[in-house]
N, C-alpha and C positions, 0 to 999 in steps of 0.2 A: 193649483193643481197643474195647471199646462205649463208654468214655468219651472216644477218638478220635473217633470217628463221631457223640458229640454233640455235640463242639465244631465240628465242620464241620460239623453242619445248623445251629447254632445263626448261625453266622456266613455260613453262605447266607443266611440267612432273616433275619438284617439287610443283608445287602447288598439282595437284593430287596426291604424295606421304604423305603429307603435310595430304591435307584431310583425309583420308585412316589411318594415326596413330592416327588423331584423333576420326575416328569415333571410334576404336578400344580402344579405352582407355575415351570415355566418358560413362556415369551411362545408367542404365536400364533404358526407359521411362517410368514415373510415374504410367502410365495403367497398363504396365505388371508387375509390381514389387508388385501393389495392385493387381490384377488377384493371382498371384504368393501365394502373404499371404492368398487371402482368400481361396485359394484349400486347404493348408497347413494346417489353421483354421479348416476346412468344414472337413480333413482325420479325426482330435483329437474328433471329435464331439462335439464344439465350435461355438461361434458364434463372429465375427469380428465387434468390434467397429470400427463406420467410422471415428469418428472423432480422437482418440486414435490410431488407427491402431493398437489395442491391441487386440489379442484371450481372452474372457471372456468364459471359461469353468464353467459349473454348476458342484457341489460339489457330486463326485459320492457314492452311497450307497453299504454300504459294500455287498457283495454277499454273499446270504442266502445258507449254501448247504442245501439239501434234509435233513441231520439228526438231523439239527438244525430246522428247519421247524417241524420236528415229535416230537422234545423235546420238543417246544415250546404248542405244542397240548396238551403233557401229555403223550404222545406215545413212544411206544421204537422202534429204528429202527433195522432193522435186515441189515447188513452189506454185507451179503453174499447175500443175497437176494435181496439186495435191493428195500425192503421193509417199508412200516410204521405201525406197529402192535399196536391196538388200543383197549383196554381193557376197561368193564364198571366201571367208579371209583364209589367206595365204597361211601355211603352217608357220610358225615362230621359229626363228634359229637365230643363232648369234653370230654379228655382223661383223667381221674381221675387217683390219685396216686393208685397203686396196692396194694389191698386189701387181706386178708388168702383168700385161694381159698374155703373152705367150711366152716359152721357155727362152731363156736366152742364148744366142748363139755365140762358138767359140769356147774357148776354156778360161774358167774361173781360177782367179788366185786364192787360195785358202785363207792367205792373211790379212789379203785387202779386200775381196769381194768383187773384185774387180773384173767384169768379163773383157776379157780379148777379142778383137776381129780382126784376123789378118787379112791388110789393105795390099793388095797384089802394084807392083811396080808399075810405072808406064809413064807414057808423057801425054800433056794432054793442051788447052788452048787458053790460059790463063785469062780472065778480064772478060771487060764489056765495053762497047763503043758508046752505050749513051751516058754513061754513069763519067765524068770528069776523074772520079778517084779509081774507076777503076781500066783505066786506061794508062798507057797502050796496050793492047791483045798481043801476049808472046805465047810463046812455045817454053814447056818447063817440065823438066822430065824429074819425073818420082821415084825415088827409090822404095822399094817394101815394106812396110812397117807396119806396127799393130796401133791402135787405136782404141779407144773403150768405147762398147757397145754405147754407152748411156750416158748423160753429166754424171758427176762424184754426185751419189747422193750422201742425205744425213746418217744415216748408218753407217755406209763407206769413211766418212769426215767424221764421225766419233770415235772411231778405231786409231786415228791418227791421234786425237785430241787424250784417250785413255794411254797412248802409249807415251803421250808427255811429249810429242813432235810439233803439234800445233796447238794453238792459241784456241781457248774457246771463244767464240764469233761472237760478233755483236748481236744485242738482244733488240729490234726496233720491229717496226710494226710491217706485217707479209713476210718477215725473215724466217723460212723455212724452219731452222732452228727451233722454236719457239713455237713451233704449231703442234695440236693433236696428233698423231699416226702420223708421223712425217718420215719414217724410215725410209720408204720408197722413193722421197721426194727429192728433185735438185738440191745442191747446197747452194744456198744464195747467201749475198750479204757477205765474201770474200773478197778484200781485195787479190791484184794482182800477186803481190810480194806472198798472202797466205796461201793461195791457189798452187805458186810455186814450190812452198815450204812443204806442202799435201804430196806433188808432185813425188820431189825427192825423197821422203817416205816411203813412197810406193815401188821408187824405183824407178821411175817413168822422168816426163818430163811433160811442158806443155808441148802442144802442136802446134810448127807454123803454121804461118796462114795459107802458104801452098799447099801443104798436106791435110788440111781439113775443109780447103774447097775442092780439092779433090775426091779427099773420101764423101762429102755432097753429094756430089756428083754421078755418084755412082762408078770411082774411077775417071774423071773427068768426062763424061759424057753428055751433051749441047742440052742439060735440063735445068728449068724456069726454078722448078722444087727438087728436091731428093726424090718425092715419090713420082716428078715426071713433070708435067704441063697441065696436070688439070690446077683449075683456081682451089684456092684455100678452104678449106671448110673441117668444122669440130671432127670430122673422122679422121682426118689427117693431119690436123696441127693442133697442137692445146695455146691458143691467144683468144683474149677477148672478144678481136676487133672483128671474127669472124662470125659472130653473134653465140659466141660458146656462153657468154656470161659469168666468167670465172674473174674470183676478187686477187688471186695469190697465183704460184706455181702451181701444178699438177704432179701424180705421180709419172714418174718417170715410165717410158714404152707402153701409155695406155692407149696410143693409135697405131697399132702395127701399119694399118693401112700405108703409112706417111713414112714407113721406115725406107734405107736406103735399099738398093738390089743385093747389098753383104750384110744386111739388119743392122744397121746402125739406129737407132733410135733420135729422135728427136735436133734432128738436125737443124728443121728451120722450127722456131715457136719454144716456148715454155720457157727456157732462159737463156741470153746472149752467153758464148763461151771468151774466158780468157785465150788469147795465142801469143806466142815469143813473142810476134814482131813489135817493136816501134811504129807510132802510124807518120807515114808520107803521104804526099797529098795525091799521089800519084806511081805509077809503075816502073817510073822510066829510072834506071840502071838499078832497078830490083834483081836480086839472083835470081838464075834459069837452072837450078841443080835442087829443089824442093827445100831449103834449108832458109830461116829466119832470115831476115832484116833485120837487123840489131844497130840502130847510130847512138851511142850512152849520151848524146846530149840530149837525146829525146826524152821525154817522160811520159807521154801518151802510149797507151799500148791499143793495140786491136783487137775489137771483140768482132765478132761471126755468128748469124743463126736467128739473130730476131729474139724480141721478147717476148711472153704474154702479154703485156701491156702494150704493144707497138702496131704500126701498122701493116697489114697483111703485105705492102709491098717491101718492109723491111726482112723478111724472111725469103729471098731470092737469094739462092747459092752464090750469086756473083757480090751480093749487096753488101758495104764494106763501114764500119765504123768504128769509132773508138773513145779513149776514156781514159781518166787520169788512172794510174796505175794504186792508188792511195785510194781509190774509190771504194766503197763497199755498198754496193744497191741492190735493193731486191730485187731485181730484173739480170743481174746477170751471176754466172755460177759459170764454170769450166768442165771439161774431159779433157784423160790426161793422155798421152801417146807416147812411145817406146819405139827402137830400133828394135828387127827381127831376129830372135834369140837364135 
């Protein structure tokens, strides 16, 4: 009897171990294991397919900060402040190429565009004592003549070009030519020989070098610049070097400030001009009757005026230098001059 009764405890007491490993090793019941995903789903802010038992999340938008919000208006945000500063915008008009800033003086030719300023005669004190080249100081009398208010611009040099007179210009990099709204602007990137060919076209010719440090000058009168003695600066010369920050030429008379006392435009700055002369290294048995220097075995020509890329002391009325006449550089372009009709 008692060895009956331990074989039936002993065989209870594996079956209930029996059960016990297996409740402990069979799966989650299907309720909680769905309960389980959908909290899981519900934290992501998701919504749980029933039949899928998939999370299906909506596609989240990017997050806007505050300064992107103020850009978005037109506004500028202020960072410290955190702020959105909101300004009244400007009515919308359409922005034309840049035009001379003031009317031009003198009379215009209908064919060439070309304004006139008659340069009144007189004698005046040629040179400078500390410049080597622009020595010796003579006495050089002027005869009358007219002069163009401003360099040949691109429109002026396309009339010639459409009439089949000149060459069209080389195409390289700052050559006026080849820029946006360049109507207004010097012609650069001429040589000598083409500046002349423009010339004859127009009827004109280049200026000597007496005749356009005179017209400088205001008529030859003891001044550092055409607009006088004050230092250089963006209201009165268009060059870089004066902290204007400009990559190319400018348009043509856009600092009246700087013009001559007969409105000559752009006398010293924006681009060197061609003149007749031949360059010598010096003054001496230069003619005293306002008329070129010409030696044909020269080939160097004179240019006058300063560039935008040059230094503010190269724009001084006396300052003298020159160039192969075969050159074509972005820094220099001409105005043309005439005997008094």
């Amino acid at each position: 009897m008692t060895s009956i009764q331990g074989t039936s405890v002993g065989r209870l007491a594996g079956v209930a171990l029996t059960l016990g490993a297996m409740s402990l090793l069979s799966p989650v019941p299907e309720h909680r294991a769905e309960a389980e995903t959908v909290q899981s789903c519900r934290r992501k802010g998701c919504k749980l397919n029933i039949n899928t038992y998939r999370c299906i999340c909506p596609r989240r938008r990017p997050r806007i900060t505050a300064a992107q919000r103020c850009r978005r208006k037109g506004c500028v945000y202020q960072r410290r402040r955190r702020k959105c500063v909101c300004r009244s915008r400007p009515v919308a008009r359409r922005v034309s190429p840049r035009r001379p800033a003031v009317l031009p003086a003198g009379r215009r030719n209908r064919r060439t565009g070309i304004h006139w300023v008659t340069i009144s005669g007189g004698t005046f004190l040629m040179g400078a004592k500390h410049w080597r080249m622009t020595r010796p100081v003579r006495r050089v009398a002027i005869p009358t003549f007219e002069l163009a208010r401003s360099e040949i611009t691109v429109a002026q040099y396309r009339r010639c070009v459409q009439a089949r007179k000149c060459k069209n210009p080389v195409r390289a990099s700052r050559c006026t030519w080849t820029l946006r709204n360049n109507d207004h602007m010097p012609m650069n990137c001429v040589t000598w020989h083409e500046a002349r060919i423009y010339a004859k076209w127009a009827g004109a010719r280049l200026p000597s070098e007496a005749e356009w440090e005179y017209a400088a000058r205001s008529r030859g009168k003891n001044h550092k610049y055409p607009w006088g003695d004050t230092r250089p600066n963006c209201k009165l010369v268009t060059m870089s070097q004066t902290g204007c920050r400009i990559k190319h030429p400018q348009t043509v008379c856009q600092s009246p400030a700087g013009n001559t006392e007969q409105g000559l435009c752009d006398m010293a700055g924006n681009v060197w001009e061609w003149t007749m002369d031949t360059y010598h290294g010096n003054y001496s048995n230069a003619p005293t009757d306002g008329s070129a220097w010409i030696t044909p075995s020269k080939y160097s020509r004179i240019v006058r005026g300063g560039g935008w890329a040059f230094m503010a002391s190269n724009i001084r009325t006396r300052y003298r230098h020159y160039h192969s006449a075969t050159g074509n550089r972005n820094w220099i372009g001409f105005r043309v001059a005439r005997a008094k009709p």
